[in-house]
N, C-alpha and C positions, 0 to 999 in steps of 0.2 A: 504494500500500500504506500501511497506517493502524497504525502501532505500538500494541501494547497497554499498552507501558508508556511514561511519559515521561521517568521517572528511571532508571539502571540502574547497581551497579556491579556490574563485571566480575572475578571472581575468576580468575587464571590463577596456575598452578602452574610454577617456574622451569624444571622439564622443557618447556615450552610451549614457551622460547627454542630449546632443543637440538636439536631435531629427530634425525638419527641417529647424531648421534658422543655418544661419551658421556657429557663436559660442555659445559661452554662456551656460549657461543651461537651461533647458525650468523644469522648475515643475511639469509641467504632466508630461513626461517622465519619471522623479525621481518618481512618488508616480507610476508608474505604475511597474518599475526595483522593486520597496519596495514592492508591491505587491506579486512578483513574486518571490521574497527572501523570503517572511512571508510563501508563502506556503512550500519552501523547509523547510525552521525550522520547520514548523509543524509536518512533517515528523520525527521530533527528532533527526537531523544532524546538526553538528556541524559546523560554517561556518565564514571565515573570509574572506575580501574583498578586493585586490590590485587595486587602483584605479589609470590610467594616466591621464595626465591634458594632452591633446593637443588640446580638444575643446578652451582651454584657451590659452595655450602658449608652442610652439614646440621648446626647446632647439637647436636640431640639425641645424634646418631653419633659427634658430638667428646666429648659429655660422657662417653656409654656408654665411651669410650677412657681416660680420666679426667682430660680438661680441665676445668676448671669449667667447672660450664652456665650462668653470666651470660655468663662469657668469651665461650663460643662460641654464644651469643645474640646476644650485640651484632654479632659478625664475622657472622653469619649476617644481620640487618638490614642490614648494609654491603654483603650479597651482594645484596638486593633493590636497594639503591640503586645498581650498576651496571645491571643487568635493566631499572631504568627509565629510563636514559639509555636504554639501546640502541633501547627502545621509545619513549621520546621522537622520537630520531633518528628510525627509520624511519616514526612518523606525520607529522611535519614536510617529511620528502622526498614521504610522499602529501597534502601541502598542506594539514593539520588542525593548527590551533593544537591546541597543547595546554603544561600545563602540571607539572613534575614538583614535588609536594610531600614532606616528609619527617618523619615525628617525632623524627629525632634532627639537629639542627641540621648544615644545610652548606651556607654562604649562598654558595658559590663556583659549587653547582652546581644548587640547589634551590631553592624556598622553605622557609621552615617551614610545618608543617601547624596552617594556624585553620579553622574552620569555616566562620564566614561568608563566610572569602576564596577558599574550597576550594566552595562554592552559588555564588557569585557567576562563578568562573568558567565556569562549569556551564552557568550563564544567558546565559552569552557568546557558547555554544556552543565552548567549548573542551573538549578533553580533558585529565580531571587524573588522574594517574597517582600513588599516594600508596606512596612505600615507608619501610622502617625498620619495617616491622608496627606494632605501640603502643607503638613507643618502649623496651619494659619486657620483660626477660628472661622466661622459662618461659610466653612465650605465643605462639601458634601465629600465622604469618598468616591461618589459617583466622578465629581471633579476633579480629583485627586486620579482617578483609575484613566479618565482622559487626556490628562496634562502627562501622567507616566506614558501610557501607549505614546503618544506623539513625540516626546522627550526620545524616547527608546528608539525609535524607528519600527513600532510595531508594525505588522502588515496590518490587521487588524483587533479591537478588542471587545471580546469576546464576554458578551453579561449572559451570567449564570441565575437567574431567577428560580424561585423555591416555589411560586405557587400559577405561574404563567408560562404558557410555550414559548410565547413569542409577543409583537405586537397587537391591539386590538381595539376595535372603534372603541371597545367600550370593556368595563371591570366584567373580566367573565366572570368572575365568581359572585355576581352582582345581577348578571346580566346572560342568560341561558344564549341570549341569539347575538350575543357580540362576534362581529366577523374580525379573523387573522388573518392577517395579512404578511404575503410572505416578504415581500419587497416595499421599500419603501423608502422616501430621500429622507435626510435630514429634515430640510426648508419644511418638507409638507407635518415632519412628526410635533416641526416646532409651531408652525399655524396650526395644525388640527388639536395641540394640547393634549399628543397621544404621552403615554407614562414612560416612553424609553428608557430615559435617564433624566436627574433633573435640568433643566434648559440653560445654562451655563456649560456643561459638561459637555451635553448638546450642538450646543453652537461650538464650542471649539473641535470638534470632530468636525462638523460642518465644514469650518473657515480652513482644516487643516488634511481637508477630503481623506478621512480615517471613518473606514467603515467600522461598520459595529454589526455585530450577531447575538441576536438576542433569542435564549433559549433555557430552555426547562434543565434546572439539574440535576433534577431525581429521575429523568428518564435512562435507563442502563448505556453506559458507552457516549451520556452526550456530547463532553469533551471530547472525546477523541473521531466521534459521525462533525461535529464542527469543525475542528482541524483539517479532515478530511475533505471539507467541503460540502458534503451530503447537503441532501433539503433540508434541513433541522430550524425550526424558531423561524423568526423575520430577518432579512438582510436590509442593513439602512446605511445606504452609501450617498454621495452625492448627487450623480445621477439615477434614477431612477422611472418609470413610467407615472405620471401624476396620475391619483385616482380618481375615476371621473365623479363630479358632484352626485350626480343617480347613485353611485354608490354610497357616497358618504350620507347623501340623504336616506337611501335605506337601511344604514347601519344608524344615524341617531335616530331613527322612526320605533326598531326595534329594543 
């Protein structure tokens, strides 16, 4: 099998570690995500990993309580960087170097995050696993996961969703006849106010024509059917086929 891509990072959302309790991270889970990594590298693609904490701790939700929202920004970066040991760990026990970078300094457990040391390991065939998001409050790891692909020279990056295949008019878990769409531009997901990613994140993928593939992570093998290229999730690239209005008018109708 012949990857279509050679660069990839990996967007996973801190719900990924949890599996069915309702925070925390569960260890099966992680060695089974490590699993499922080891086989893309096999493939001989290069692969780095933006990981959120909100299994652990949701910055926004502390602020909406009336913490400040740098406060519980920063504690929410500090929640990614546990997330990434744990996935460090369970890729090293499946025998894949890999490397944990951070933008906010902790030289006891991480590197700091540079660029050319973050390609280089890349080239090594390691995996780098980059948490703290960018460092800098009131921004999402969604943002964080887009600024790294483009940083990196990713081919593409790749959102790993926990309860969505792909893109869709509408919250299917909300909405039985919301249509998925398998293609679709940026420009259109930022006017229609589809849930991609948040729209910052968005737009710089956009400005910096870095597709994105958006797909379900509990379906078996879907890292490694994306890699590949397979039909899997939505593809949201700069160009695209615009959707005709008939359709979008029948998907907010249902």
């Amino acid at each position: 099998m012949t990857a279509k891509y050679g660069r990839v990072l990996l967007k996973l959302s801190g719900e990924a570690m949890v599996g069915s309790a309702p925070f925390g991270i569960d260890p099966v889970v992680v060695k089974d995500l490590a699993r499922q990594i080891r086989r893309v590298v096999e493939l001989e693609v290069q692969m780095a990993v933006v990981i959120g904490g909100g299994n652990i701790w949701r910055g926004l939700a502390a602020s909406s309580r009336g913490m400040d929202r740098a406060i519980a920004d920063y504690m929410g970066m500090v929640a990614t960087v546990l997330n990434a040991l744990a996935l460090q760990d369970a890729l090293e026990k499946a025998d894949l170097q890999t490397r944990v970078m951070t933008a906010i300094e902790m030289h006891q457990v991480a590197e700091p995050y540079i660029r050319r040391r973050a390609i280089r390991h890349m080239e090594k065939g390691r995996v780098v696993i980059l948490a703290g998001g960018t460092g800098n409050p009131f921004f999402t790891t969604d943002t964080a996961a887009a600024l790294r692909a483009v940083e990196l020279d990713a081919n593409v990056l790749l959102m790993a969703k926990n309860q969505v295949d792909g893109v869709y008019s509408d919250d299917p878990n909300l909405n039985a006849n919301a249509t998925r769409y398998s293609h679709i531009s940026h420009q259109e997901a930022i006017e229609r106010n589809l849930r991609v990613m948040d729209s910052s994140a968005l737009a710089l993928c956009r400005d910096n024509d870095l597709p994105i593939l958006v797909f379900r992570m509990a379906d078996e093998g879907a890292i490694e059917a994306a890699v590949l290229g397979e039909p899997v999730g939505t593809l949201v690239t700069t160009e695209a086929p615009r959707l005709a209005q008939a359709e979008w008018s029948t998907a907010s109708q249902s």
